[in-house]
C-alpha positions as CSV (number, residue, x, y, z in Angstrom):
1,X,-20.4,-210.9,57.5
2,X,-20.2,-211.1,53.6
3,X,-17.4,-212.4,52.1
4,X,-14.6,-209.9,50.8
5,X,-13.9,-212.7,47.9
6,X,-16.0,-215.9,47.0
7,X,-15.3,-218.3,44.9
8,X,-17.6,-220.5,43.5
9,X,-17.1,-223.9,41.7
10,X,-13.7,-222.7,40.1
11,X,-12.4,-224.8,37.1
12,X,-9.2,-225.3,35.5
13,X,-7.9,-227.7,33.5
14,X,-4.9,-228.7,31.2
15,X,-6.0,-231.5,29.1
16,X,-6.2,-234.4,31.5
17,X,-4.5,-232.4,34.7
18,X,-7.2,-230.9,36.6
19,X,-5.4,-228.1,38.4
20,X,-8.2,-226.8,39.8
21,X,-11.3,-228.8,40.1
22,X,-14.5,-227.4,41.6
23,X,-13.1,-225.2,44.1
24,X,-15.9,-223.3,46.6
25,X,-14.6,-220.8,48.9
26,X,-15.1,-217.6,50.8
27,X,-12.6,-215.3,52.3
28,X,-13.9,-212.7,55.4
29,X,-12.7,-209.3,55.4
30,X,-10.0,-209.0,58.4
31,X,-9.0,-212.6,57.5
32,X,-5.3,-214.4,57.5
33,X,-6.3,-217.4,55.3
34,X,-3.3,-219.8,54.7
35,X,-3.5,-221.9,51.3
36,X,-1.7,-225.4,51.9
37,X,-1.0,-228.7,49.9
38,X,1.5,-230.8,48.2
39,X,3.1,-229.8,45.3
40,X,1.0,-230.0,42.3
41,X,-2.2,-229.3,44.4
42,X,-3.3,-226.2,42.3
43,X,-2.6,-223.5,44.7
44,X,-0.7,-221.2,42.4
45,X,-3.1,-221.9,39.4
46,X,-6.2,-220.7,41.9
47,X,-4.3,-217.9,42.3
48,X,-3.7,-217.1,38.6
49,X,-7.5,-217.8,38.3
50,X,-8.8,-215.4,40.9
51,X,-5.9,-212.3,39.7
52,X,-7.2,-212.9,35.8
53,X,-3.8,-214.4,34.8
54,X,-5.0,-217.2,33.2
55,X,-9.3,-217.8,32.6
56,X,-11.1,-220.4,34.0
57,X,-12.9,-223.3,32.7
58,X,-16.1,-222.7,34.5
59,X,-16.9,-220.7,37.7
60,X,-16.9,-217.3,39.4
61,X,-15.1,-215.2,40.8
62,X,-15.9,-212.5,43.0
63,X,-14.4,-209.1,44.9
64,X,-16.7,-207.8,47.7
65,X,-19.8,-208.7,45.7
66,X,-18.8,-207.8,42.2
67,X,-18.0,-210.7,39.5
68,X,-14.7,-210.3,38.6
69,X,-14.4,-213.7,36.5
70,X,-12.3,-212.9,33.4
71,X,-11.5,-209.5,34.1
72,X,-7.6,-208.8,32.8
73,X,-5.4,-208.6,35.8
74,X,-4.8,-204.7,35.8
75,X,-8.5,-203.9,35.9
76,X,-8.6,-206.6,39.3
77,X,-5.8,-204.6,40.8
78,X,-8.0,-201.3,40.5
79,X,-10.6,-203.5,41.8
80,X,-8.6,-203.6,45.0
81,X,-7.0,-207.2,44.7
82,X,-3.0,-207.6,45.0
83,X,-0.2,-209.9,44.7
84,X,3.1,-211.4,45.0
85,X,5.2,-214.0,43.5
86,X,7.0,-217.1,44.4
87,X,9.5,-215.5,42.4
88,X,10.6,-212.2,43.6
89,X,8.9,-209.5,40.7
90,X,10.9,-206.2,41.4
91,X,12.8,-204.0,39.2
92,X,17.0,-204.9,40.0
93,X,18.5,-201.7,38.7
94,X,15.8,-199.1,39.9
95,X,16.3,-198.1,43.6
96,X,13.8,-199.5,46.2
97,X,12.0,-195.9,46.2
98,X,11.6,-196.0,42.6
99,X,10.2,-199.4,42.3
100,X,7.3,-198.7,44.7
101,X,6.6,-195.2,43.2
102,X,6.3,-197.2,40.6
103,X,2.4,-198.6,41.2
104,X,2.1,-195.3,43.1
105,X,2.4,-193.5,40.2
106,X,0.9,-196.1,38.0
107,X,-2.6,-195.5,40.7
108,X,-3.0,-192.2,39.6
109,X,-1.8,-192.8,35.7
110,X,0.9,-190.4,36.1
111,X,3.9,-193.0,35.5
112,X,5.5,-191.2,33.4
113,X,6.7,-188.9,35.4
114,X,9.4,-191.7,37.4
115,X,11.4,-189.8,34.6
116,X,10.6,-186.8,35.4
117,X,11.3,-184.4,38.6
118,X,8.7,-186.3,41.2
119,X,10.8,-184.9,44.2
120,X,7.5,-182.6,45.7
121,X,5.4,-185.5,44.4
122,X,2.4,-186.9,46.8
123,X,3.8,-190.2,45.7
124,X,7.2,-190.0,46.8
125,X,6.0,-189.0,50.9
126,X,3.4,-192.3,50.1
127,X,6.3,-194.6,48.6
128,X,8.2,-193.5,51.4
129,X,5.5,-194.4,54.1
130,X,5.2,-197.7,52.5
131,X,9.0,-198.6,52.6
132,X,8.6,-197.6,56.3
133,X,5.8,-200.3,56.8
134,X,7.7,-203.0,55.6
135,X,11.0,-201.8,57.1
136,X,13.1,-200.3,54.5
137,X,13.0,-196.9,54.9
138,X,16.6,-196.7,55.0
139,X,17.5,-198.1,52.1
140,X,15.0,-196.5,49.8
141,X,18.0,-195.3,47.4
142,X,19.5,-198.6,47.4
143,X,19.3,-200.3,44.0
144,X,16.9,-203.2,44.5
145,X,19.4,-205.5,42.7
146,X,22.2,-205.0,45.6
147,X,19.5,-206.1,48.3
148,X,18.7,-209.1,50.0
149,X,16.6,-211.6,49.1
150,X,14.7,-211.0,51.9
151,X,14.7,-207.1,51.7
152,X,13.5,-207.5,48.3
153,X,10.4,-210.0,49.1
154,X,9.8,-206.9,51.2
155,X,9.9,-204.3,48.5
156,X,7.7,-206.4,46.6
157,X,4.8,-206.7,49.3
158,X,5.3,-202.7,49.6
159,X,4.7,-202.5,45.8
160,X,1.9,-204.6,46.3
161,X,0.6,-202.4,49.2
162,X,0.9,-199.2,47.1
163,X,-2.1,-200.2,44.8
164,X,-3.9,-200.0,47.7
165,X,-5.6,-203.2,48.0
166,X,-8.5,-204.7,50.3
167,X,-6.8,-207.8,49.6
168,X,-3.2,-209.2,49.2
169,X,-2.7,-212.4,47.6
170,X,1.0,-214.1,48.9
171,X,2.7,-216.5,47.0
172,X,5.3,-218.2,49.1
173,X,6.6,-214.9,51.0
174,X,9.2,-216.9,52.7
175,X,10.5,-219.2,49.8
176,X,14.4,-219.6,49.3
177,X,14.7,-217.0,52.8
178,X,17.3,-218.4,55.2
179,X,15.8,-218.7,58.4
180,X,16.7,-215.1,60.1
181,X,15.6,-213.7,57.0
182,X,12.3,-216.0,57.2
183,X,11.7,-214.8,60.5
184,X,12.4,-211.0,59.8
185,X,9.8,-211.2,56.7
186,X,7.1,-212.8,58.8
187,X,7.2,-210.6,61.3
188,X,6.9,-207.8,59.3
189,X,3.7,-209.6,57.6
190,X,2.5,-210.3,61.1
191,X,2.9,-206.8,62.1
192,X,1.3,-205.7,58.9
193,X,-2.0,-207.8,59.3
194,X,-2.6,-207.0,63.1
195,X,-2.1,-203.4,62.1
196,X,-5.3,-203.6,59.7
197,X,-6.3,-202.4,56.4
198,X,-5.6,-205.4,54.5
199,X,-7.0,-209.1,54.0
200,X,-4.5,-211.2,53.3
201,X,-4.6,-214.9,51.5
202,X,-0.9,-216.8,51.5
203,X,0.0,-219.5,50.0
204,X,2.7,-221.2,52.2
205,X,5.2,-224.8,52.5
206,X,6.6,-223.6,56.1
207,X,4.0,-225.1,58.6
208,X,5.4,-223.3,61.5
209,X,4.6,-220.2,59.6
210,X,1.2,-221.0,58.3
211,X,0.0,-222.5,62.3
212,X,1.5,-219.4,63.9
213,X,-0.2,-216.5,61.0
214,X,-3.3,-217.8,59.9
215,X,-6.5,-217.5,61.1
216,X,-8.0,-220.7,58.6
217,X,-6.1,-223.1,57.0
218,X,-7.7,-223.8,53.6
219,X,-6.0,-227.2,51.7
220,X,-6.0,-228.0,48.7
221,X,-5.4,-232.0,47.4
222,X,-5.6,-232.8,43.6
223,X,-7.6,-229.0,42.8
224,X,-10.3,-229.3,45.4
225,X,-11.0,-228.2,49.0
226,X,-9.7,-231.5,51.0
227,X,-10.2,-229.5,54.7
228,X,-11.1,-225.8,55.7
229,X,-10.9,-224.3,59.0
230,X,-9.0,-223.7,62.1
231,X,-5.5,-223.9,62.3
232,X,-5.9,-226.3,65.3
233,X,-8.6,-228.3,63.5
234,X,-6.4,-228.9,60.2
235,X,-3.3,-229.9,62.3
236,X,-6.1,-232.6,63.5
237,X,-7.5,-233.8,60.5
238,X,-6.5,-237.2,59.7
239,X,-7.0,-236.8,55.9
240,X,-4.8,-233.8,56.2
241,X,-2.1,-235.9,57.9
242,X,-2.1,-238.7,55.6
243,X,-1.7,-236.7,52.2
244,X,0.2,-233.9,53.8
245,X,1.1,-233.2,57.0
246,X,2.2,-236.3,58.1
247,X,3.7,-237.4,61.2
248,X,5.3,-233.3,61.0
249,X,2.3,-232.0,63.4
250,X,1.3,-235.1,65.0
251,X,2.3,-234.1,68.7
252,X,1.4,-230.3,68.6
253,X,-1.8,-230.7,68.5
């Protein structure tokens, strides 16, 4: 099967830091891949690289065949590539409804009419649908700024959902999530993936998150590939253990 995205020999460097050095990898269509290192490891800089937020150094790119390398990051969204933040990105004073029929809107370049009457709108039944998805459709008039943190992590993966991607880039879905919230989000990502539709990379700190999700663990040390593969493999790996895992997975192999 081809790969949905490949990346080949991806650069990135900031004067003498090399964030990202030489990274080679391919992503399957229908794949959970979990992205894992220590801090500083260049996770979140290969994912600027591969959404167009910041250019590389040398390298491709590429979204179901098509090179993609350089592209700004809205024209990669209409390619069918998605994200979220480590930082929740959502709109506090607009209601959870109105930040997803946001990118609904913004799909068919009709945004402007969020001001307008968009009550018989396509968009609102599909903004709607996605709050349902991910569990919110009963708060879709709730201002997204009196949520949850957890709620609005959700929102945001909706939002992200509503450009209709082939892929979903997460960046730490779970970060600053108490643990029943952790578990509420996950499982609505779980559901999410095993209902279809959507590959989905993640970059993710909580282990027990990453073993139970992911289909391949792909980690990153100092910008490059250090191990790729099963999740029952990496947990094996002694170079794996020795700059990241530890003694953490040692007896659950």
């Amino acid at each position: 099967m081809a790969a949905l995205l490949k990346i080949e020999g991806l650069r990135k460097h900031f004067g003498s830091v090399r964030a990202v050095d030489g990274v080679d990898l391919d992503v399957k269509e229908g794949e959970l891949t979990a992205v894992i290192g220590p801090n500083g490891a260049g996770k979140t800089t290969l994912f600027h690289l591969v959404t167009g937020a910041i250019e590389p150094d040398a390298g491709r790119v590429y979204l179901d065949g098509q090179d993609i390398t350089g592209w700004p990051p809205a024209a990669i969204v209409r390619a069918g590539l998605a994200r979220t933040f480590q930082i929740t990105s959502v709109f506090p004073d607009l209601t959870a409804l109105e930040n997803v029929l946001l990118p609904c809107l913004a799909r068919r370049r009709e945004t402007a009419r969020l001001w307008g009457s968009y009550t018989r709108h396509p968009a609102r039944a599909e903004a709607l649908e996605l709050l349902s998805r991910v569990g919110l459709a009963d708060q879709a008039e709730r201002p997204v700024g009196q949520m949850s943190h957890a709620d609005q992590k959700l929102v945001e993966v909706a939002m992200a959902l509503a450009t209709q991607p082939r892929l979903l880039l997460l960046d730490e879905p779970a970060a600053g999530l108490a643990p029943g919230e952790t578990e509420r989000v996950i499982g609505t990502l779980r559901e999410m993936v095993t209902a279809g539709g959507v590959t989905v990379v993640l970059i993710e700190h909580d282990m027990d998150i990453v073993f139970s999700m992911a289909d391949r663990v792909v980690v990153l040390h100092q910008g490059r590939v250090l191990a790729d593969g099963a999740p029952g493999d990496i947990r094996r790996n002694p170079a794996v253990k020795e700059v990241y895992l530890g003694g953490t997975f040692a007896g659950r192999a």
